[in-house]
N, C-alpha and C positions, 0 to 999 in steps of 0.2 A: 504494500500500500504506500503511497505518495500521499503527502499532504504538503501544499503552499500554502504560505499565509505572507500577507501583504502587510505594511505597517509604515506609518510617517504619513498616512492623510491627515485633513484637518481644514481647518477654518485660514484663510490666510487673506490678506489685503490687496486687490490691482497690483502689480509692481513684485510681489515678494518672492518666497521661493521656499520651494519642499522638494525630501529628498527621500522616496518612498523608495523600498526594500522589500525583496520578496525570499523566502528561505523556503527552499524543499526540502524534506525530511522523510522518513522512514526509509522502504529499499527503494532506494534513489539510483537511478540505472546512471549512464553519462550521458547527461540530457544531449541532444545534436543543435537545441535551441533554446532559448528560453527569450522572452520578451513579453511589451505589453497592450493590452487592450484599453478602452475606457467607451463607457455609454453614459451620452447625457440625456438630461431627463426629455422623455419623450421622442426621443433619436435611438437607432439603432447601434447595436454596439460595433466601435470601429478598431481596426489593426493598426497600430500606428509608429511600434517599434518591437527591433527586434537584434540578436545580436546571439552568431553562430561563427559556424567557422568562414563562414563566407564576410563575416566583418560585424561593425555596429552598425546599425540602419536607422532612421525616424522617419516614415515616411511619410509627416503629414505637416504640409508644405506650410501650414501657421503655427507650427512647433521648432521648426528651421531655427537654428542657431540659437532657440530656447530649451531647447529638452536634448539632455544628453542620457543614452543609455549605457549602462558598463555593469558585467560580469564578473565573479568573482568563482569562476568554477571548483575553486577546492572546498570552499563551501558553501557549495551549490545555493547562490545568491546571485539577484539581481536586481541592479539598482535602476531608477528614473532623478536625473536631477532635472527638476523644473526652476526656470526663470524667469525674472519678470511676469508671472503667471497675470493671465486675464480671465476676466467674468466667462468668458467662453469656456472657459477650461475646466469648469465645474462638472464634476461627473464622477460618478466610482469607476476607479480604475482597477482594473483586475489583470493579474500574471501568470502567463504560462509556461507548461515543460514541456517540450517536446523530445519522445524517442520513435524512431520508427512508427510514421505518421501516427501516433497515438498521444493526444495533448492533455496533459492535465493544468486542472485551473483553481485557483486560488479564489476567497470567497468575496475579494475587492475590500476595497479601500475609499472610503469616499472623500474626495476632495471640493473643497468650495472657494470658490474666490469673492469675495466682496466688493463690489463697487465703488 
């Protein structure tokens, strides 16, 4: 069994910055992926970063030079540093593992930005 758990959401102001963390545990195989999701409210949830051996990725082009992704594979950890975080960027974020297209998912984190 795998379990992720997400942690470092919260409440924060226009401008500021968090720095969420996801930890997989139990028999933890060697993930080939891990990265993150986030759904905001009343929006579908979107794929937005990700970081394998193919590199770190963000793919979501008003995250651009604000959200950095990095890996910490010996304990099998992944992080999100968000910057300058905007009112848009409110939404629970949630982390996945991937081995052998089989994803597991962490139960999210919810982030808010204030106005």
């Amino acid at each position: 069994q795998v379990h992720l758990v997400e942690s470092g959401g919260g409440l924060v102001q226009t401008g500021g910055s968090l720095e969420l963390s996801c930890l997989a545990s139990g028999k933890t195989p060697s993930f080939s992926a891990m990265g993150w999701y986030r759904q905001a409210p009343g929006k579908e949830r979107e794929w937005f970063a990700d970081v394998s051996s193919a590199g770190a990725k963000i793919f979501l082009d008003s995250a651009e030079g604000r959200f950095t992704i990095s890996r910490d594979s010996a304990r099998n950890t992944v992080y999100l540093q968000m910057n300058n975080l905007k009112p848009e960027d409110t939404a629970v974020y949630y982390c996945y593992a991937e081995v052998f297209l089989t994803q597991y998912w962490g139960q999210g984190t919810q982030v808010t930005v204030s106005s």
